[in-house]
N, C-alpha and C positions, 0 to 999 in steps of 0.2 A: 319192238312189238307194240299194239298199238293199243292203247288204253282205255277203259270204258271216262263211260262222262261222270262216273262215281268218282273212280279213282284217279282221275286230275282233280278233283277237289281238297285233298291233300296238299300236293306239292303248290296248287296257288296261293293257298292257306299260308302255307311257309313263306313263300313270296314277298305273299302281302305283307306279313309281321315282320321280314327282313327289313323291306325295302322302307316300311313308314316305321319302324320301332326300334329297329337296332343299326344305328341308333335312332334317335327320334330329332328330327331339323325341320324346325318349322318352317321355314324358308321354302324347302322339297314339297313342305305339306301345303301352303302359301299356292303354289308354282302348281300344283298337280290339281288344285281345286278350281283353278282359271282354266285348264287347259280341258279339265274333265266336263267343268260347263260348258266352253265353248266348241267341243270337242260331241255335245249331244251325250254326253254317258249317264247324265242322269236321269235320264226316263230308261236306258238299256238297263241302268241297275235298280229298275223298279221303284224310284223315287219321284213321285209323280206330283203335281203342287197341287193344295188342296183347293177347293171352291172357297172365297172369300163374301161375303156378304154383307152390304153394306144395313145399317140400322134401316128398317122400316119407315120411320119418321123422325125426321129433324126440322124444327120448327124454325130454328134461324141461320139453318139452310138451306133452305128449300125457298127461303123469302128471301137470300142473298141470288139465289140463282134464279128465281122467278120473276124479281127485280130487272137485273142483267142479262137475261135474254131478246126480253124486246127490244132493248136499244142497240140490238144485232143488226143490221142490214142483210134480209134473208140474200141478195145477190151477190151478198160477200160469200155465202157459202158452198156455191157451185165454183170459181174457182181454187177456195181452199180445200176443199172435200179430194179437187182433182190431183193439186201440189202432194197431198197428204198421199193421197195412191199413188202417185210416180216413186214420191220420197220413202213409203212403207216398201215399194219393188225395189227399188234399190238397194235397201236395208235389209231386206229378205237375201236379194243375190250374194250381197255381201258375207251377211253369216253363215250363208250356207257355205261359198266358198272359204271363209275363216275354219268352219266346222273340217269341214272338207281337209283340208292341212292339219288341223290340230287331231284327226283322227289319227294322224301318220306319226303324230309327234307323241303322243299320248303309249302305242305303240313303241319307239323308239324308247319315251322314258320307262316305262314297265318292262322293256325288255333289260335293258341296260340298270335299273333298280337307281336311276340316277333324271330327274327334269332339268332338261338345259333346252329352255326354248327355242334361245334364238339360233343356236348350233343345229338343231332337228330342223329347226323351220325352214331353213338353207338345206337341208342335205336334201329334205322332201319335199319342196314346194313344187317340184315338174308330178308328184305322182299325186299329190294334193288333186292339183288342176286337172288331171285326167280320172280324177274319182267324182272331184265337182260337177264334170261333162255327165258322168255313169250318171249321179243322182239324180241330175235335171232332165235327162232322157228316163228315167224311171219314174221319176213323178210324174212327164209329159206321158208314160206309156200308162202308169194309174188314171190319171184323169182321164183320157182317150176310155181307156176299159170302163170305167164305170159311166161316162156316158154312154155308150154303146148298149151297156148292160141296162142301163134306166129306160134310155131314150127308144129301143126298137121295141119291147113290151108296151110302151107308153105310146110311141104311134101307134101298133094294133090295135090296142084299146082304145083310141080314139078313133081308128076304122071302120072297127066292129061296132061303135056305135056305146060302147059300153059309158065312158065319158060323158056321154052326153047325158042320159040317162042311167045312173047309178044304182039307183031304188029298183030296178028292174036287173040289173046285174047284177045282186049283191053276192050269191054265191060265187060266180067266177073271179069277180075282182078280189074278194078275200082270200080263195086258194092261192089265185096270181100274185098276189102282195107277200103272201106267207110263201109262194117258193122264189121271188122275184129276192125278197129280205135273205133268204141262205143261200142264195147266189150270191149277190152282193158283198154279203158278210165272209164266204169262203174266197171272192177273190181277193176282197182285204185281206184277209189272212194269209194267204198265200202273198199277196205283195210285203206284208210284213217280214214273212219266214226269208222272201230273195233280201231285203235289205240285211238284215241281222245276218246269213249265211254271208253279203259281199263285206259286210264289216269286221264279220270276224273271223274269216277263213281266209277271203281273197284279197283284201286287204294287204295280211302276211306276204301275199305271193308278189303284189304289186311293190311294196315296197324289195323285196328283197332281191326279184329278176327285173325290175325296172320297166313292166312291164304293164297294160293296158287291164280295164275292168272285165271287159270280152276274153281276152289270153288267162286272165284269172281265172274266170269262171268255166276255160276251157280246162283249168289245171282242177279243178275242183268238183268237176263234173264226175269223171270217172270214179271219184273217191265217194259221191253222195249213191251212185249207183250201188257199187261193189260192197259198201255198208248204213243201206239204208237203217238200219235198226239202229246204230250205232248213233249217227247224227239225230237220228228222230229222239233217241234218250237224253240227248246234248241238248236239245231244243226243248223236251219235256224238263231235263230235271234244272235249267236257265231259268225257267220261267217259275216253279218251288221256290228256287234261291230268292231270284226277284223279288215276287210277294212276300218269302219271309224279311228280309233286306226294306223292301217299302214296309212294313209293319212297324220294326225296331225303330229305323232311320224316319219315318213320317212321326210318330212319338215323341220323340227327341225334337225335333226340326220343328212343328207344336209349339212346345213348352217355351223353344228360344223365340220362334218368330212373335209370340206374346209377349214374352217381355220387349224387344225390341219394339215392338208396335206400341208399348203404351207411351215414351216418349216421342215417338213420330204421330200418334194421336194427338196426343195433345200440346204437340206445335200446329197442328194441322188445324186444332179449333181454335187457339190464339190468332192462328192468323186468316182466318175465318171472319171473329169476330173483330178484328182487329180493321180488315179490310174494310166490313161492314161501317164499323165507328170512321173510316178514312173517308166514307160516301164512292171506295172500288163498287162499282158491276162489269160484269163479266163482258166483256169485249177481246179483241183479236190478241191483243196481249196479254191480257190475266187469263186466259184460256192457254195460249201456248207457254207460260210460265209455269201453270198449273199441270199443264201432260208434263213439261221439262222435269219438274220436282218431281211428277209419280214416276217416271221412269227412271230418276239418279236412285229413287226409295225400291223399286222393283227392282235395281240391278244391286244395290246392296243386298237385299234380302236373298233372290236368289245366291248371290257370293257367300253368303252364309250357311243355306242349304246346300251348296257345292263342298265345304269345307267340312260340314257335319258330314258329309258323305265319300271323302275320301277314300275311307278303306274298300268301302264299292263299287268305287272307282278305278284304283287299281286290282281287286280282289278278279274284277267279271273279266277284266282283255287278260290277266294274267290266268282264267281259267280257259277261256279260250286257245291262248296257245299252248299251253299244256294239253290239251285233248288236241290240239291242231300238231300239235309237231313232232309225235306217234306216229303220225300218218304222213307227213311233210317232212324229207330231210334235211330242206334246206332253211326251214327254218328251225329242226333240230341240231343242227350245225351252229345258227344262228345263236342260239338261248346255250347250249354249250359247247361252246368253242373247244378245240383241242389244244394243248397247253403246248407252250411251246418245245419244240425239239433242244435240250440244252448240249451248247455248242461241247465237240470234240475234246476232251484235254488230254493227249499224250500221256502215258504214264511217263515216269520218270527215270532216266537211262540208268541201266543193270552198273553199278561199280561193285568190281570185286572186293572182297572184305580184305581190311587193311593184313596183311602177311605179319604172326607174330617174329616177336622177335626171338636170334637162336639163341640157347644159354639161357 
């Protein structure tokens, strides 16, 4: 029978406490924090990274960098701007398709209450690739819609004449923009809801019938119809968890990413000032040394917030298929297997009882 989205919050509960607490291996918790970042689960479970800001005024910063600019060759910048957009598209496909597999894998570990990377990575790297295809036609079907949605109000209005003369339009263009803005905002929303339904629903189905994100969402269709209410409380009371989970887990992840920053501070002003006393400015090399070091410190940091947030990690895909496999047998089958049939053993052959003896 099939369960509300209340009551799978129980059984992922247990889940979670089994699979990261009893016992407790940090090695699994290691292995499920790699896989939950690269896997995108930390924005699904509401742990979003906060805005950082850098000081207002640094005085012998700001003269290290204003220094080291001019003796940039501004023609070196139109080919390195370009290197830099090939090399960020490349790094982009990559994660995604890395994301793309570790979705499967992440999946496979929460099911199984066991991460074994490189064994998942192999079992589901064909269903990885054909989820990698779904995202990138989803993103190419986002971008498509909202220009479509921008760009046909935006040439009327420069039709009509409105654009040109504003101050004389102000009524229309303000209604236009204020229904133009919850159009907008409702087909995000709606492209949000298909991503999160293909991750957490059809996903299950891909991996299990080996089968495409279209055949998924053929299998998942009938079931969002037949209980609309049901998934709509799944997607309401997700998004409760989330915020409360971003609240505890942002907190926390705070207090550590402070203290980790104050000695990445103040290596960062040693070698500042250090540079400075060496007569460094900033040129093609201390500039790509400079992105090198922030992004090995940005992927610590996040590897950190990944790890503070484990149990979020596996708590959200193990509530999802708890509510998903109520309604899915075969991934009911999946999460509990029937135990096996114990083989045959003949009773043991009738001998007559030993005949006393006569007298």
């Amino acid at each position: 029978m099939p369960i509300s989205a209340i009551d799978a919050i129980s059984p992922a509960f247990h889940h979670t406490k089994q699979q990261l607490l009893q016992p407790l291996r940090m090695a699994q918790w290691a292995k499920l924090a790699l896989v939950g970042l690269l896997a995108g689960e930390l924005s699904s479970g509401g742990c979003n990274g906060g805005n950082f800001h850098m000081p207002s005024h640094s005085g012998s910063g700001q003269q290290f960098v204003a220094s080291g600019l001019p003796n940039i060759d501004p023609m070196m910048l139109v080919p390195l701007i370009g290197i830099l957009i090939v090399i960020g598209t490349v790094l982009w496909l990559f994660f995604l398709y890395l994301s793309s597999v570790m979705r499967f894998v992440l999946f496979d570990s929460v099911i199984s209450k066991r991460c074994e990377i490189r064994l998942y990575w192999a079992r589901r790297h064909s269903a990885g690739l054909r989820y990698f295809v779904w995202q990138l036609l989803l993103l190419l079907a986002m971008v498509a819609g909202l220009a479509i949605l921008v760009g046909i109000p935006a040439a009327l209005a420069f039709a009509a004449g409105w654009l040109k003369d504003p101050r004389q339009h102000t009524v229309p263009l303000i209604l236009g923009g204020m229904l133009l803005f919850f159009v907008v905002m409702s087909f995000i929303v709606l492209s949000l809801v298909v991503h999160v339904l293909t991750k957490d629903f059809v996903v299950p189905a891909m991996a299990l019938e080996n089968i495409g994100a279209i055949k998924g969402w053929q299998r998942l269709w009938p079931m969002l119809k037949s209980e609309k209410g049901s998934y709509a409380g799944y997607i309401g009371m997700k998004i409760v968890m989330a915020l409360g989970t971003a609240v505890v887990v942002g907190i926390i992840t705070v207090i550590v990413v402070i203290i980790l920053l104050i000695p990445v501070g103040g290596f960062g002003v040693i070698a500042v000032l250090g540079g400075k006393a060496a007569g460094l400015t900033w040129n093609l090399y201390t500039i790509s040394l400079a992105v090198i070091v922030g992004c090995i410190v940005l992927a610590i940091l996040l590897y950190v917030v990944s790890l503070i947030s484990v149990p979020a990690i596996v708590f959200f895909p193990a509530y999802s298929i708890y509510f998903f496999a109520s309604r899915y047998p075969a991934l009911e089958a999946f999460l509990h297997p029937t135990p096996p049939i114990p083989p045959y053993v003949p009773p043991p052959p009738f001998l007559p009882p030993e005949a006393e003896p006569i007298g």
